[in-house]
C-alpha positions in Angstrom: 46.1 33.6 -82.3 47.5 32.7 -78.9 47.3 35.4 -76.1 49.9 34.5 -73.4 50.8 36.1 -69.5 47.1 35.4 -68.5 46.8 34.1 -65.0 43.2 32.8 -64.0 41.7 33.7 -60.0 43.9 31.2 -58.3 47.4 32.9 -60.0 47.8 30.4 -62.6 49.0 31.0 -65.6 47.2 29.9 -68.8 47.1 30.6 -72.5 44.3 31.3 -74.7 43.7 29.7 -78.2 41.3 32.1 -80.5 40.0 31.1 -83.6 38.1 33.0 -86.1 35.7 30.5 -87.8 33.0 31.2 -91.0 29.3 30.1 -90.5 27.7 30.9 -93.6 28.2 34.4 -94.3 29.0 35.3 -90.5 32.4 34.9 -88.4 32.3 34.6 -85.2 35.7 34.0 -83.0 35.9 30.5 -80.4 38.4 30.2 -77.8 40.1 27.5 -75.8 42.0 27.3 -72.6 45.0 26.1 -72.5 46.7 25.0 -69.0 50.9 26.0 -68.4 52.2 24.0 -66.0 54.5 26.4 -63.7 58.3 26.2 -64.2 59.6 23.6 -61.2 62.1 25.6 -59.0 64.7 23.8 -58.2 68.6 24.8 -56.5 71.4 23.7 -56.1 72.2 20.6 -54.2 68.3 19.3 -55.1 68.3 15.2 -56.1 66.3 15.5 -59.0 64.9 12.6 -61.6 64.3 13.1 -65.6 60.4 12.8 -66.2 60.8 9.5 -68.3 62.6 7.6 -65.2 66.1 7.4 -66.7 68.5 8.8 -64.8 68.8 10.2 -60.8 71.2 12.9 -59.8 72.2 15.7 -58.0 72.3 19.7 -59.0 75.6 20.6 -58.9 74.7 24.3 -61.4 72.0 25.6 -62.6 72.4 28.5 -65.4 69.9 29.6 -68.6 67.1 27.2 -67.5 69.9 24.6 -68.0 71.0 22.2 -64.7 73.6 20.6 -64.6 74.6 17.4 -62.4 76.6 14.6 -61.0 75.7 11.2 -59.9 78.2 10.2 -58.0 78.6 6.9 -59.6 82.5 5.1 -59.6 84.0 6.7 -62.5 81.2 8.8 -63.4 81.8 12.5 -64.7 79.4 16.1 -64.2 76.9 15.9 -67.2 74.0 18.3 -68.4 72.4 20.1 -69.7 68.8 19.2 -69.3 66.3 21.6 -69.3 64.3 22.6 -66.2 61.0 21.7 -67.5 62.5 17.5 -68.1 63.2 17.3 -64.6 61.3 17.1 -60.9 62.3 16.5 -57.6 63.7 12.6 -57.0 61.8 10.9 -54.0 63.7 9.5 -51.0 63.0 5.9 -52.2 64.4 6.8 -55.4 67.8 8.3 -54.0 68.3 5.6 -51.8 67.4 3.0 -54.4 69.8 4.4 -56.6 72.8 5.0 -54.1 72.3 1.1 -52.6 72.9 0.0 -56.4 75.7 2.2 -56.2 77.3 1.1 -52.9 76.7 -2.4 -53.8 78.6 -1.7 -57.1 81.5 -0.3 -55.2 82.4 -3.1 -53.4 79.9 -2.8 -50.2 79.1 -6.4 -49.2 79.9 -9.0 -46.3 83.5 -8.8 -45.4 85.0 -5.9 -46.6 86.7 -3.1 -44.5 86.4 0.6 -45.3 87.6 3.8 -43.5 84.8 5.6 -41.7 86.0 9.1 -42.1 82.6 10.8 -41.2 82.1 9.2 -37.8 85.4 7.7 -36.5 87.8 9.8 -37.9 88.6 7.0 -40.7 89.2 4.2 -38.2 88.7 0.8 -40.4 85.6 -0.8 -39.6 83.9 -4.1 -41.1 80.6 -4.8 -42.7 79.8 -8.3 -41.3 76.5 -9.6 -40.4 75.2 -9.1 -36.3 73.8 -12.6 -36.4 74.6 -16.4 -38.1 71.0 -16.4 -39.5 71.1 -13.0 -41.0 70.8 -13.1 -44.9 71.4 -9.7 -46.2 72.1 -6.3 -45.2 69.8 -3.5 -44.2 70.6 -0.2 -46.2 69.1 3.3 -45.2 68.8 6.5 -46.7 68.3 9.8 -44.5 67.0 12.6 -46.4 67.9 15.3 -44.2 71.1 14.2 -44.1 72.3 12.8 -47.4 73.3 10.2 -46.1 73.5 6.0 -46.6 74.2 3.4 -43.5 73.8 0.5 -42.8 71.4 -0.2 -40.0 72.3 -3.4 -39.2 75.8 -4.8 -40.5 78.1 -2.7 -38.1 78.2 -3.5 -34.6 80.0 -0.8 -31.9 82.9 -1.5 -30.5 85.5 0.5 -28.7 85.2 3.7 -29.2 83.6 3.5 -32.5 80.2 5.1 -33.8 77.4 2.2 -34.3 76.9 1.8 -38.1 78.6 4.6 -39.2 77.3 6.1 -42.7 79.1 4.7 -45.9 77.9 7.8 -48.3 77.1 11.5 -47.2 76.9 14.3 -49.3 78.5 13.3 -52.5 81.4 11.5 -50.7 82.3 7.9 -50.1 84.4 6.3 -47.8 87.1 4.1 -49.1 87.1 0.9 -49.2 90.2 -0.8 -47.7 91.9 -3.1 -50.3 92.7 -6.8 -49.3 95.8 -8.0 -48.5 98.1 -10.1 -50.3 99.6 -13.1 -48.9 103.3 -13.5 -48.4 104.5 -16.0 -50.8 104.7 -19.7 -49.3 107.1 -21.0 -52.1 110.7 -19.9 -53.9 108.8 -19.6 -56.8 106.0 -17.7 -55.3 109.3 -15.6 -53.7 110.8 -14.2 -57.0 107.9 -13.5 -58.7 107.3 -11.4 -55.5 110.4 -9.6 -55.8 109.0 -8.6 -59.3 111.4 -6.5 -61.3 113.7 -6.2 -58.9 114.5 -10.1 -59.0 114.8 -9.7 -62.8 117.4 -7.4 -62.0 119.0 -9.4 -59.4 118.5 -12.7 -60.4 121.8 -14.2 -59.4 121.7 -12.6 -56.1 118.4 -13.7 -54.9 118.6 -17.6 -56.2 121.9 -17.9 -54.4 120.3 -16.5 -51.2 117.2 -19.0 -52.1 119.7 -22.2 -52.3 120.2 -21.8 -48.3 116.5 -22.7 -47.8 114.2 -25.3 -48.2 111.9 -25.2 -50.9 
């Protein structure tokens, strides 16, 4: 028999295990104590981790002692539903390990440009090292903030914020796609143009002929 709702001095709740067991011609009744570990309380917005390591996220519901959340991986979509008791509160090493892998999967490395829309009003701005001896990039995760940067890849200039954040919040800034380069050749010309040389063939070889090659 199991008695359950019993809370010991300190508040805690516990369940009791009663046995009847025979001795001879006598029973007597033995009982054990068995611990509950409290519910975790968690709400919305919390970074939480499953308790086998596998998976980091953020609370985006909670309903029926279900949660349910969202990475905020490239691509990836809201999942659940885990149950309360599978999860606990992700550390700040944790959510900044696992939003670095993510920035670094995006695209954030040496050279690239992105629009910082959280701290000059989306303004392109380039991750480049400060110094010619510099090996790798500092990333930094503030807790209170939600927030990634890089504390020392971003130099100020202008009017611009000093290493602006790349991630706060859920959100991302966009990475600016490179450039083409204009075609150096006639060749390199129509297949340019695309479809609309397909279409205009003639046209656009006979305007070609008047130029070198």
């Amino acid at each position: 028999m199991k008695l359950f709702g019993l809370k010991d001095e300190n508040g805690k709740e516990y369940v009791l295990n009663a046995y009847t067991i025979a001795n001879g011609t006598s029973l007597y009744i033995e009982t054990q104590v068995e611990s509950i570990e409290p519910t975790p309380k968690f709400k919305i917005g919390d970074w939480v981790m499953c308790n086998r390591g596998c998976k980091v996220f953020k609370i985006i519901k909670i309903e029926n002692n279900l949660i349910c959340g969202t990475d905020f991986t490239m691509g990836s979509e809201n999942f659940g539903n885990w149950e309360i008791r599978s999860l606990r509160l992700a550390t700040a090493s944790e959510i900044e390990s696992h939003l670095i892998k993510e920035a670094e999967r995006r695209g954030f490395v040496k050279g690239i440009k992105f629009k910082s829309i959280f701290s000059d009003k989306g303004a392109e701005r380039k991750l480049e090292y400060f110094s010619s001896n510099q090996e790798e990039f500092k990333w930094q995760y503030l807790d209170n903030m939600d927030a990634l940067y890089c504390n020392n890849g971003i130099a100020t200039y202008h009017r611009f914020c000093s290493n602006p954040f790349i991630y706060r919040n859920g959100q991302w800034c966009p990475i600016v796609p490179d450039k083409k380069p204009l075609p150096k050749t006639k060749k390199d010309f129509m297949d340019f143009l695309g479809t609309y040389c397909n279409r205009h063939c003639d046209s656009v070889q006979k305007f070609l002929d008047d130029y070198e090659d």
